[in-house]
Biopython code that builds the backbone (N, CA, C, O; Angstrom):
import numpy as np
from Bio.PDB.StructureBuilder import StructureBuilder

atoms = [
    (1, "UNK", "N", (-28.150, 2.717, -24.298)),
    (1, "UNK", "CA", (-28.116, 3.314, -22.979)),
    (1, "UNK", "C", (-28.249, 4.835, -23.151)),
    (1, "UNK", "O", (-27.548, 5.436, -23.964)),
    (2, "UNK", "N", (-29.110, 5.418, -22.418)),
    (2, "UNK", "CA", (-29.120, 6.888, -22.393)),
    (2, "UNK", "C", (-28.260, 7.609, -21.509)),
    (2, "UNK", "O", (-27.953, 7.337, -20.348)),
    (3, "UNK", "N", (-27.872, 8.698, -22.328)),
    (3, "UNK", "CA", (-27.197, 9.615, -21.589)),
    (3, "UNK", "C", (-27.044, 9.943, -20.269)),
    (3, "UNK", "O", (-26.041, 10.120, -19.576)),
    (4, "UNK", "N", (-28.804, 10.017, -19.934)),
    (4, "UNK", "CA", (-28.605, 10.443, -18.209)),
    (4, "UNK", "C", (-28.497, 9.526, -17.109)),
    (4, "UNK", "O", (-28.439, 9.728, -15.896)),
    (5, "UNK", "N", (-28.476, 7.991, -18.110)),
    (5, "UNK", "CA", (-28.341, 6.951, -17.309)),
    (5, "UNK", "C", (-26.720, 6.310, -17.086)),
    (5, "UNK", "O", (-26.385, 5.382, -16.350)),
    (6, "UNK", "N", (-25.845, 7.171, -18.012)),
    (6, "UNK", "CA", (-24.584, 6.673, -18.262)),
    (6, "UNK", "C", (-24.295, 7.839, -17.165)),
    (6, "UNK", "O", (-23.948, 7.593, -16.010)),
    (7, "UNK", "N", (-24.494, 9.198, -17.713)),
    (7, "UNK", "CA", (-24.283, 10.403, -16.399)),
    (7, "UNK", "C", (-24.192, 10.049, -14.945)),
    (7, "UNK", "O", (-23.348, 10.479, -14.159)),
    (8, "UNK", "N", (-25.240, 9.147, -14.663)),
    (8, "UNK", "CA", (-25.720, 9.157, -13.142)),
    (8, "UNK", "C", (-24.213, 8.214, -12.868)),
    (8, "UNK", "O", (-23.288, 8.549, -12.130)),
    (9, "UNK", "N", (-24.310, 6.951, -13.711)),
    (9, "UNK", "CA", (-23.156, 5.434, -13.309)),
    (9, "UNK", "C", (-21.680, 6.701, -13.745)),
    (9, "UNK", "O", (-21.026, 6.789, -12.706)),
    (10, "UNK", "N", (-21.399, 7.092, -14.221)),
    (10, "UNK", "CA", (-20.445, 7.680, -13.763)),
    (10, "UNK", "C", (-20.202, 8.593, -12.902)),
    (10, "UNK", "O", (-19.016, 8.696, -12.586)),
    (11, "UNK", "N", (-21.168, 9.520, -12.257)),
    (11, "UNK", "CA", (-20.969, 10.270, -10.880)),
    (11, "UNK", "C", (-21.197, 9.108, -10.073)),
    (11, "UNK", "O", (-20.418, 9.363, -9.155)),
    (12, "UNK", "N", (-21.793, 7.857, -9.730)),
    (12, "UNK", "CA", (-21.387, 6.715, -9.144)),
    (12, "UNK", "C", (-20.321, 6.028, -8.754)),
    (12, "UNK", "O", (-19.774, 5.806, -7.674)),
    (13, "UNK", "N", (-20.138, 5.730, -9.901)),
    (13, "UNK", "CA", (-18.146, 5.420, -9.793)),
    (13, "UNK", "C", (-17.487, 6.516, -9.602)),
    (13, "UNK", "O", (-16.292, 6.288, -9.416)),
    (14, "UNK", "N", (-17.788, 7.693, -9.568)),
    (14, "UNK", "CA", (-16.613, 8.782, -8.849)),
    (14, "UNK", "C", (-16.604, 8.927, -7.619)),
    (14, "UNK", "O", (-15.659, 9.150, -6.862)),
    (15, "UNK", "N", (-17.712, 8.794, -7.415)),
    (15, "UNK", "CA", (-17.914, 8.779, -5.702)),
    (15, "UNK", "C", (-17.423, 8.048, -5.038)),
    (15, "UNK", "O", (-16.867, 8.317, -3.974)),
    (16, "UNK", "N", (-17.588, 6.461, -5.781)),
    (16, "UNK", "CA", (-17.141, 5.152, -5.090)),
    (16, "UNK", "C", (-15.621, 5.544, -5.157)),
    (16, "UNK", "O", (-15.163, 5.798, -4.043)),
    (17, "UNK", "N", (-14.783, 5.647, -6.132)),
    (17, "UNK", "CA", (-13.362, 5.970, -6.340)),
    (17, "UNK", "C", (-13.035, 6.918, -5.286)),
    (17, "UNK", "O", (-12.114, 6.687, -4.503)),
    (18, "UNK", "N", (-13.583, 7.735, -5.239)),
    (18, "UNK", "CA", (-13.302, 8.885, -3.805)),
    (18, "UNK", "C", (-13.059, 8.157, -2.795)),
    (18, "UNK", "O", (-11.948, 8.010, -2.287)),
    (19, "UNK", "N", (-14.773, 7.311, -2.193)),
    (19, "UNK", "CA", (-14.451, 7.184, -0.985)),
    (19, "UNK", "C", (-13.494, 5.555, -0.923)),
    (19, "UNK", "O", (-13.259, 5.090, 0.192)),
    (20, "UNK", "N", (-13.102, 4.949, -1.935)),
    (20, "UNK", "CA", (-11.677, 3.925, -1.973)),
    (20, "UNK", "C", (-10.146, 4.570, -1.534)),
    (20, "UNK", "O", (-9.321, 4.214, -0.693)),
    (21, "UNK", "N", (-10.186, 5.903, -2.707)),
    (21, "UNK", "CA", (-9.116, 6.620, -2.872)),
    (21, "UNK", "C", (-8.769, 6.965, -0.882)),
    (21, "UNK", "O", (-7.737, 6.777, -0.237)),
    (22, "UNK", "N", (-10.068, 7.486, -0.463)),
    (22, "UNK", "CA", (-9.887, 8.312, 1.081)),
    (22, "UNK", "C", (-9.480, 6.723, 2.081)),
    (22, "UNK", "O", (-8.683, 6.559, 3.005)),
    (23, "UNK", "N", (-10.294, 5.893, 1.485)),
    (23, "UNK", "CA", (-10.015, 4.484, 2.512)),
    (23, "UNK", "C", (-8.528, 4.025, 2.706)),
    (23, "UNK", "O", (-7.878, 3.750, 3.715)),
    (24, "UNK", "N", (-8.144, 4.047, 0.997)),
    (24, "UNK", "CA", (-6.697, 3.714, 0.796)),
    (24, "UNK", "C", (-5.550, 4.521, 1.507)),
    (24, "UNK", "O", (-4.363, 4.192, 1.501)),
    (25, "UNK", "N", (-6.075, 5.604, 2.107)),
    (25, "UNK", "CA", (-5.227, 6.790, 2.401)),
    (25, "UNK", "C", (-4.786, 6.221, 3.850)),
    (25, "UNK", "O", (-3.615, 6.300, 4.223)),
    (26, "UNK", "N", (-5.711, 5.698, 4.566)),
    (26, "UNK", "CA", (-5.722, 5.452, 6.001)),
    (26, "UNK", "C", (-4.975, 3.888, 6.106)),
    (26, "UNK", "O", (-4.220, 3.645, 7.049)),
    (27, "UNK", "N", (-5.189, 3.131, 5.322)),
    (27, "UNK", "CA", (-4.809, 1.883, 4.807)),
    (27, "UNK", "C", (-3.331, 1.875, 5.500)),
    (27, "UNK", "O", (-2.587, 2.854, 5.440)),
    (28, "UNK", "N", (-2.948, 0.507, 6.249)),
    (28, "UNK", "CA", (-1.372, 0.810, 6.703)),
    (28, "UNK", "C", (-1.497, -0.928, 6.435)),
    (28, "UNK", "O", (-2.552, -1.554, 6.328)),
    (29, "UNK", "N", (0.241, -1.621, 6.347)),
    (29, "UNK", "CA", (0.307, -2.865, 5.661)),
    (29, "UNK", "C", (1.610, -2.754, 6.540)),
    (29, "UNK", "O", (2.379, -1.794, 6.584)),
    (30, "UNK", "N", (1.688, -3.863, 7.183)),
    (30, "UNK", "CA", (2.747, -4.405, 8.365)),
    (30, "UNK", "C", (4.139, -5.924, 7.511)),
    (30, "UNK", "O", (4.032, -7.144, 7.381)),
    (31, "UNK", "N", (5.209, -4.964, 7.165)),
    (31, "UNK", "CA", (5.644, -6.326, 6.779)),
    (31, "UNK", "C", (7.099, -6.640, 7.832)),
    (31, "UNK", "O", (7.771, -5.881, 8.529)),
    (32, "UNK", "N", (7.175, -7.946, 7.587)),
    (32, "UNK", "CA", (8.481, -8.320, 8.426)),
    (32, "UNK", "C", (9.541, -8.723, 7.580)),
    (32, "UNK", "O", (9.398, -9.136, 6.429)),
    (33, "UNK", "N", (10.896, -8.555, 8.348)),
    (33, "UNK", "CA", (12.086, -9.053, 7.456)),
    (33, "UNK", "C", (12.749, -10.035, 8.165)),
    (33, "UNK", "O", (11.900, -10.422, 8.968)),
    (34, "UNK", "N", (13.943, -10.782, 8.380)),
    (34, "UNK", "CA", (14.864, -11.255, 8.748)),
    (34, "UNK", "C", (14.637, -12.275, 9.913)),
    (34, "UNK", "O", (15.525, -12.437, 10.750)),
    (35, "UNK", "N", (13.403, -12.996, 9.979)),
    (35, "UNK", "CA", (12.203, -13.798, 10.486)),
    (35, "UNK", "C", (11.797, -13.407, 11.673)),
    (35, "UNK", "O", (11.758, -14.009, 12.746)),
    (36, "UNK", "N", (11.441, -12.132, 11.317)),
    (36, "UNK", "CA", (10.686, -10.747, 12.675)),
    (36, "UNK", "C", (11.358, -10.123, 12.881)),
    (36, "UNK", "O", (11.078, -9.083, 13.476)),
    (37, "UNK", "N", (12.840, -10.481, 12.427)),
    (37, "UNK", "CA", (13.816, -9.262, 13.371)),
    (37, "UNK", "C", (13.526, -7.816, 13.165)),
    (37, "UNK", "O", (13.586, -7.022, 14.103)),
    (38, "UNK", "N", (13.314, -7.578, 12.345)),
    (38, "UNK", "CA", (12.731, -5.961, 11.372)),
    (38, "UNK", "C", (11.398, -6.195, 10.918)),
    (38, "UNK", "O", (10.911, -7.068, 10.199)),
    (39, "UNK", "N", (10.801, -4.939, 11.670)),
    (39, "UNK", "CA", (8.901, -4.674, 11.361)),
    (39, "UNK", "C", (9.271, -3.527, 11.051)),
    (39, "UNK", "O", (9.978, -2.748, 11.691)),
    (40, "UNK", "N", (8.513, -3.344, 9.480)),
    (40, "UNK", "CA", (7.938, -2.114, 8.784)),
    (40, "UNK", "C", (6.404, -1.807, 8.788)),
    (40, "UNK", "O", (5.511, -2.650, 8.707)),
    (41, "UNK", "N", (6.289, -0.762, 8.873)),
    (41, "UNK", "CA", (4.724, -0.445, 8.515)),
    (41, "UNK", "C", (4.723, 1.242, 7.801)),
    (41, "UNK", "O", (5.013, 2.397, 8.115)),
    (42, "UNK", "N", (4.145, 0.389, 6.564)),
    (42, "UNK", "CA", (3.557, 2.021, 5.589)),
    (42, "UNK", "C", (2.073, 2.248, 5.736)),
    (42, "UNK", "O", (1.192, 1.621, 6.324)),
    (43, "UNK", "N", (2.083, 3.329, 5.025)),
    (43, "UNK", "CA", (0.576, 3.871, 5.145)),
    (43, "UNK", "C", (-0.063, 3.746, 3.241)),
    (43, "UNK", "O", (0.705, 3.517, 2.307)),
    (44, "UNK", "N", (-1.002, 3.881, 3.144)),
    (44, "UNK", "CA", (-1.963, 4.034, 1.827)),
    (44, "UNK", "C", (-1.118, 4.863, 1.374)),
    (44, "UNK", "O", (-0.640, 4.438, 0.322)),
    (45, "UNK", "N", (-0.649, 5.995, 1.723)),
    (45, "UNK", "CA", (-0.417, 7.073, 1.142)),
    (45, "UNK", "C", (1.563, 6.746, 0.395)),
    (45, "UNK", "O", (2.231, 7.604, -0.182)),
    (46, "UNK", "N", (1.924, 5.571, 0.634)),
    (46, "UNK", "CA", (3.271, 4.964, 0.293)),
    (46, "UNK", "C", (4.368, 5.532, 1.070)),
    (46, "UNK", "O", (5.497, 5.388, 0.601)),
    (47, "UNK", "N", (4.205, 6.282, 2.408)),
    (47, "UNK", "CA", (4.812, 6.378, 3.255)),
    (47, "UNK", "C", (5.139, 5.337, 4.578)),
    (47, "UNK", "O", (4.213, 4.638, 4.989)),
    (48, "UNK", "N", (6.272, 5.269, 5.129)),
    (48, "UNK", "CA", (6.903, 4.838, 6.071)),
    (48, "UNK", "C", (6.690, 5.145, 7.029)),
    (48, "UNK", "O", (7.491, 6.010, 7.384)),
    (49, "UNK", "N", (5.702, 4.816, 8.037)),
    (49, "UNK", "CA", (5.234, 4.768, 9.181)),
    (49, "UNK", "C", (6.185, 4.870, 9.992)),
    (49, "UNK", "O", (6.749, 5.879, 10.414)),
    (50, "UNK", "N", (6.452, 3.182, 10.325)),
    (50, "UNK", "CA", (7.800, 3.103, 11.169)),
    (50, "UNK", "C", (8.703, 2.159, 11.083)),
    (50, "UNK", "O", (8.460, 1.522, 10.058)),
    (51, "UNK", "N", (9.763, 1.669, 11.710)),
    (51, "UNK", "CA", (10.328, 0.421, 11.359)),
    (51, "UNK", "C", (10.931, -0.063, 13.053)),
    (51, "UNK", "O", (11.555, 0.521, 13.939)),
    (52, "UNK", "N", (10.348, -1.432, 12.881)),
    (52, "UNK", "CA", (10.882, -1.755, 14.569)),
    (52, "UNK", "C", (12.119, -2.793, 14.032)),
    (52, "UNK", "O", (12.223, -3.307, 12.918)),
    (53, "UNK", "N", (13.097, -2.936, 15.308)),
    (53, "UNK", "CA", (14.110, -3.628, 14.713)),
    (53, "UNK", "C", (14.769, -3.970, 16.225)),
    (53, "UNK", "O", (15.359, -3.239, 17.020)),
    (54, "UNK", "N", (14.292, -5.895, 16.297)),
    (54, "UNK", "CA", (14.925, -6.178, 17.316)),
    (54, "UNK", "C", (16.397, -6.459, 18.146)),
    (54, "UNK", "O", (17.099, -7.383, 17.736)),
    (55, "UNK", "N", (16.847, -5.656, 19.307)),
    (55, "UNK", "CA", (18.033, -5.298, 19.521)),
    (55, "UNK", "C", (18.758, -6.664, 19.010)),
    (55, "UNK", "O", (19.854, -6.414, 18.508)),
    (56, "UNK", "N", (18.542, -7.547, 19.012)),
    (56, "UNK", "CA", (19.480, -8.934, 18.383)),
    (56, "UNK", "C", (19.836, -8.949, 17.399)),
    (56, "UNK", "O", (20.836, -9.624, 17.156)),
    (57, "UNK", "N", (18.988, -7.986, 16.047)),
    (57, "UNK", "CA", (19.512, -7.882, 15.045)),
    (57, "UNK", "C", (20.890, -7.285, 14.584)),
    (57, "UNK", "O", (21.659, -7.501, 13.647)),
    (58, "UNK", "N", (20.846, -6.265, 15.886)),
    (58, "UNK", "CA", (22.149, -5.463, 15.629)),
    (58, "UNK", "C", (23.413, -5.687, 15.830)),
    (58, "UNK", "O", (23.983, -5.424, 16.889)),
    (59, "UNK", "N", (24.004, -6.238, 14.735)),
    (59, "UNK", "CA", (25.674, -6.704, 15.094)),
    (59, "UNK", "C", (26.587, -5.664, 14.119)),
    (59, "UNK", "O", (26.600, -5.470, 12.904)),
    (60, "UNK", "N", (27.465, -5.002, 15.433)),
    (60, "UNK", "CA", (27.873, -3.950, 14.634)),
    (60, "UNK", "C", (28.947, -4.192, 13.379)),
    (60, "UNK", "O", (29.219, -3.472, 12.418)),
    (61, "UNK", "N", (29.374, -5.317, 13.726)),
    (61, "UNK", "CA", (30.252, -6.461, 12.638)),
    (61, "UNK", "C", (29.680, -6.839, 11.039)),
    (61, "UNK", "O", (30.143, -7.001, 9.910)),
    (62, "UNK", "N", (28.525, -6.859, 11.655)),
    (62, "UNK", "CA", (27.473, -6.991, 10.070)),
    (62, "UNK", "C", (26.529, -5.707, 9.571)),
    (62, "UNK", "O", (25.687, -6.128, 8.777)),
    (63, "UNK", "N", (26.461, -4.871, 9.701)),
    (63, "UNK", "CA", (25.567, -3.979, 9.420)),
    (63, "UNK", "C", (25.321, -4.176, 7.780)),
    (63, "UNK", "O", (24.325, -3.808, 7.157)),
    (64, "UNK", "N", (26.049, -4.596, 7.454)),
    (64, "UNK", "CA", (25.028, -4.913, 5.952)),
    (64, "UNK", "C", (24.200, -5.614, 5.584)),
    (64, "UNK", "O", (23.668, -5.553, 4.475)),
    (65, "UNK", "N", (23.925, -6.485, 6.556)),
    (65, "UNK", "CA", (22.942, -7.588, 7.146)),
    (65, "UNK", "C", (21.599, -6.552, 7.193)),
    (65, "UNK", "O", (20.704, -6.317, 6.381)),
    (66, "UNK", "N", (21.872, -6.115, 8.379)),
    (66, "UNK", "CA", (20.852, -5.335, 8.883)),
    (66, "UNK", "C", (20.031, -4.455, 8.361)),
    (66, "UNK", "O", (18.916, -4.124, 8.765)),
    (67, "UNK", "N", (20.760, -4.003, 7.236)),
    (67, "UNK", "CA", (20.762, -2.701, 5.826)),
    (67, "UNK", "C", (19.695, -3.238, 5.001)),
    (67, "UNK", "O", (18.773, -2.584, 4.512)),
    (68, "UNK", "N", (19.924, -4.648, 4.872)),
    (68, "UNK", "CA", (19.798, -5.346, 3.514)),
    (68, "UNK", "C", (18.093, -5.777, 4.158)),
    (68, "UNK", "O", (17.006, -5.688, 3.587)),
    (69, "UNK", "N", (18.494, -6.333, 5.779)),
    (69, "UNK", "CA", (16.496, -6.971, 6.369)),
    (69, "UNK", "C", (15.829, -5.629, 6.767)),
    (69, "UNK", "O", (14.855, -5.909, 7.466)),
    (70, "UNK", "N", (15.952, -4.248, 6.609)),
    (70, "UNK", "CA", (15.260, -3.661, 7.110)),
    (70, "UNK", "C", (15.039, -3.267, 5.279)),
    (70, "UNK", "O", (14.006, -3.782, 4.852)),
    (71, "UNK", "N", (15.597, -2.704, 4.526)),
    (71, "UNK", "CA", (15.425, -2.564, 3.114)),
    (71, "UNK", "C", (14.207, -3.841, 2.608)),
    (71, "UNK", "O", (13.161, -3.665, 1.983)),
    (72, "UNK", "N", (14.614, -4.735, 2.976)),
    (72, "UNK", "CA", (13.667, -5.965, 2.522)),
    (72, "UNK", "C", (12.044, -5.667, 3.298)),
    (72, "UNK", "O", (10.992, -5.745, 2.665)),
    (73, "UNK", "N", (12.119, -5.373, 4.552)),
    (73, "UNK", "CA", (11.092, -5.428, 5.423)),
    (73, "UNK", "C", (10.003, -4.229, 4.796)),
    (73, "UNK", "O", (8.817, -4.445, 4.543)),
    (74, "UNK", "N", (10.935, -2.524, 4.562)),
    (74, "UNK", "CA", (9.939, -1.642, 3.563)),
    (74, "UNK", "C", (9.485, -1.955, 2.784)),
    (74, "UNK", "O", (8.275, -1.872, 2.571)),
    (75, "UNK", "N", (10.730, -2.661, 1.738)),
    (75, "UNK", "CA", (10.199, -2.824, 0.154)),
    (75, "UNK", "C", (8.660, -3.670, 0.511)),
    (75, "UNK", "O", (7.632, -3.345, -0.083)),
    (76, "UNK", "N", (8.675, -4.761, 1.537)),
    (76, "UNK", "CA", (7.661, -5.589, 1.222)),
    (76, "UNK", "C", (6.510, -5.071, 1.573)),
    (76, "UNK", "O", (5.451, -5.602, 1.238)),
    (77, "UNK", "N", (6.587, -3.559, 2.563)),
    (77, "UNK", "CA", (5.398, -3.121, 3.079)),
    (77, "UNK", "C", (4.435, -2.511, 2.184)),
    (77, "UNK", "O", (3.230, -2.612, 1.955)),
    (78, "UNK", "N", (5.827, -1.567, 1.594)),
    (78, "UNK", "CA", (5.563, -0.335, 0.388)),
    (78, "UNK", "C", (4.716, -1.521, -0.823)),
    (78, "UNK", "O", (3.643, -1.130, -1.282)),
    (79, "UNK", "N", (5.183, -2.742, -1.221)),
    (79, "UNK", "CA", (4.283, -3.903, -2.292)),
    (79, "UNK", "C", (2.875, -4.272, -1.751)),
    (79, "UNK", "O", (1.883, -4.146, -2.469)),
    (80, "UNK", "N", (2.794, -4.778, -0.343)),
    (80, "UNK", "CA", (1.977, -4.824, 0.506)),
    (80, "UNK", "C", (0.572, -3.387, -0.408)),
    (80, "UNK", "O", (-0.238, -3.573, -1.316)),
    (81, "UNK", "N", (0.811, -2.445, 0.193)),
    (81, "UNK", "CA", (0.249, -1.198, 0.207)),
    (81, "UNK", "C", (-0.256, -0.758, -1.270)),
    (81, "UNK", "O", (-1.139, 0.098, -1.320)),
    (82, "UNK", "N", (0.264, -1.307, -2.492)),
    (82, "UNK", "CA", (0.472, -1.133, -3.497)),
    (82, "UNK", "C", (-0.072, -1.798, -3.887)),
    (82, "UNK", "O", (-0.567, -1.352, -4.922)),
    (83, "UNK", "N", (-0.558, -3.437, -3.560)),
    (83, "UNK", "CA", (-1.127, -4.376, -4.201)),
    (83, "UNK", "C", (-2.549, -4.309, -3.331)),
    (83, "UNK", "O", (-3.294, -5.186, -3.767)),
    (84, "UNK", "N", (-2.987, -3.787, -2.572)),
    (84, "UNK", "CA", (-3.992, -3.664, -1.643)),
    (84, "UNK", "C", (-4.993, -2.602, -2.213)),
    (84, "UNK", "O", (-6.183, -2.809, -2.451)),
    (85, "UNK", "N", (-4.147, -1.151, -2.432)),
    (85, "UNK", "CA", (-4.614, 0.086, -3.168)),
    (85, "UNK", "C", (-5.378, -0.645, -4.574)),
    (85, "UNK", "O", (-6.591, -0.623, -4.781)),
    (86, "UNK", "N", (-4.340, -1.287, -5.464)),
    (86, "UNK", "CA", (-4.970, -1.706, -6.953)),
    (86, "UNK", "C", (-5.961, -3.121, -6.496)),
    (86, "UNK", "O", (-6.557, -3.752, -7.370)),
    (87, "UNK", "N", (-6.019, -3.401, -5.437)),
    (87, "UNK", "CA", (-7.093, -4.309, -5.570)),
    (87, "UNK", "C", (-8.351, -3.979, -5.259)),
    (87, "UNK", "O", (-9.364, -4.597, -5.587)),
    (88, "UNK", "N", (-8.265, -2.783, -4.484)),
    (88, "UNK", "CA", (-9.653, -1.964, -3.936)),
    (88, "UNK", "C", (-10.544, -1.048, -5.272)),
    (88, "UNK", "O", (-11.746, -0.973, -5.528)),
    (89, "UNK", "N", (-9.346, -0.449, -5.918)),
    (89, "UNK", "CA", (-8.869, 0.389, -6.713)),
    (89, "UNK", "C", (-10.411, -0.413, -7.949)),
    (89, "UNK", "O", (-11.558, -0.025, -8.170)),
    (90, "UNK", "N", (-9.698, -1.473, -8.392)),
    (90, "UNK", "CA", (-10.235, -2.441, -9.413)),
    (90, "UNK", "C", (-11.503, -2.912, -8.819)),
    (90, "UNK", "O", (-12.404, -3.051, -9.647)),
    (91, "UNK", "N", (-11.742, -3.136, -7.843)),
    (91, "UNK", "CA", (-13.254, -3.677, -7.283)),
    (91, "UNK", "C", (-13.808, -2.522, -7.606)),
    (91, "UNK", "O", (-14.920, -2.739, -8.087)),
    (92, "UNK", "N", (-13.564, -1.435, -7.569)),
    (92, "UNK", "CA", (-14.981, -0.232, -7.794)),
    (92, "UNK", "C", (-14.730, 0.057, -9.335)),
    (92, "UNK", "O", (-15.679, 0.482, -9.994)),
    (93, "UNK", "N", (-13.363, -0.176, -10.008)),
    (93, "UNK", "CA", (-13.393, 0.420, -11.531)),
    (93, "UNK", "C", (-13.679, -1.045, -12.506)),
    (93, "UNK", "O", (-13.289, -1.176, -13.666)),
    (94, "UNK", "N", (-14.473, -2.103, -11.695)),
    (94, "UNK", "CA", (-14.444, -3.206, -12.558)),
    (94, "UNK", "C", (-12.926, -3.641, -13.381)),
    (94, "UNK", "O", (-12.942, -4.270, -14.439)),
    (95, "UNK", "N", (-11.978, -3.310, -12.878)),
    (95, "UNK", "CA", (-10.457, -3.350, -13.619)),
    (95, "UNK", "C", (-10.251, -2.343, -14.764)),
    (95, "UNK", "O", (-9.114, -2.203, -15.215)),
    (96, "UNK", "N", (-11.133, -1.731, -15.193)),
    (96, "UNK", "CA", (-10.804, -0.575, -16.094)),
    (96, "UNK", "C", (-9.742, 0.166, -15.874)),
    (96, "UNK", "O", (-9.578, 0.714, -14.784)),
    (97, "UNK", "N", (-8.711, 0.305, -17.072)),
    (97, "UNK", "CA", (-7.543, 1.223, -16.500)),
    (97, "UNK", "C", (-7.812, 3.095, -17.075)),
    (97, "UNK", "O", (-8.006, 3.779, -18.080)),
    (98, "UNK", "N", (-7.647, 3.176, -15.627)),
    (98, "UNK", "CA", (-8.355, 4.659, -15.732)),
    (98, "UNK", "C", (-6.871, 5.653, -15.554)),
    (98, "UNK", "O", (-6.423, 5.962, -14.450)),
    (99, "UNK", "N", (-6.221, 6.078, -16.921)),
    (99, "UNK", "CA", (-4.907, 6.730, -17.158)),
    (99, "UNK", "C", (-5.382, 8.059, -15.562)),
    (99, "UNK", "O", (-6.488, 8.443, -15.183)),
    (100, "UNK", "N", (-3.955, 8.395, -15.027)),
    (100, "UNK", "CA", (-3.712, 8.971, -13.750)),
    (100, "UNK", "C", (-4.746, 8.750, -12.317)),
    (100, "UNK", "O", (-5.113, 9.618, -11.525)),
    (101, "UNK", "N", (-5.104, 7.025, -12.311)),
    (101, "UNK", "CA", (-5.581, 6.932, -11.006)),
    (101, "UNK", "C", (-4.752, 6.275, -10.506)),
    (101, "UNK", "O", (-4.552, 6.643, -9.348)),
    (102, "UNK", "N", (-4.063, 5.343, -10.849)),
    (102, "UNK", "CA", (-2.864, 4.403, -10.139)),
    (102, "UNK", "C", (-1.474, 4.616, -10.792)),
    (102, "UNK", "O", (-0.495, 3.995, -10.378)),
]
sb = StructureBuilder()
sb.init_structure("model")
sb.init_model(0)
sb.init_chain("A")
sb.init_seg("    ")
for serial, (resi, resn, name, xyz) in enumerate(atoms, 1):
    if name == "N":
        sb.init_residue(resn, " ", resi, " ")
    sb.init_atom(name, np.array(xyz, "f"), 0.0, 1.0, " ", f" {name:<3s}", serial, name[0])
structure = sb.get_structure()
């Protein structure tokens, strides 16, 4: 393989990685906890959007309940978001692990 043909496929795949990296950014992943009672939603970027949490959930008697399904509802968004990123991630790097992209 020549040089300027390896040159070009790698400004290729940088580009593609860019515009994944920018897709992933906008990317948001909706998870639920406590069978709907608590909705999370993060963004690409591994931030916490928001968290909805239906007034039934709230018993002021249990709040460790509540602690424990809204904790559950992020964690699964933030995995959500995480397993979505490395799957996009890997479709453009053929799975190559490319040290400080993920």
């Amino acid at each position: 393989m020549d040089m300027k043909k390896m040159m070009k496929q790698a400004q290729r795949m940088q580009a593609e990685l860019a515009k994944a990296q920018e897709e992933i950014q906008y990317l948001e992943f909706e998870a639920t906890a406590g069978g709907g009672m608590v909705k999370a939603v993060a963004t690409g970027d591994m931030a916490v959007k928001s968290i909805s949490i239906d007034p039934e959930a709230v018993d002021p008697d249990d709040v460790e309940m509540l602690e424990d399904t809204v904790l559950a509802a992020v964690n699964e968004a933030l995995r959500g978001v995480s397993e979505e990123s490395s799957r996009r991630l890997n479709t453009v790097t053929g799975g190559m692990n490319i040290p400080g992209l993920m």
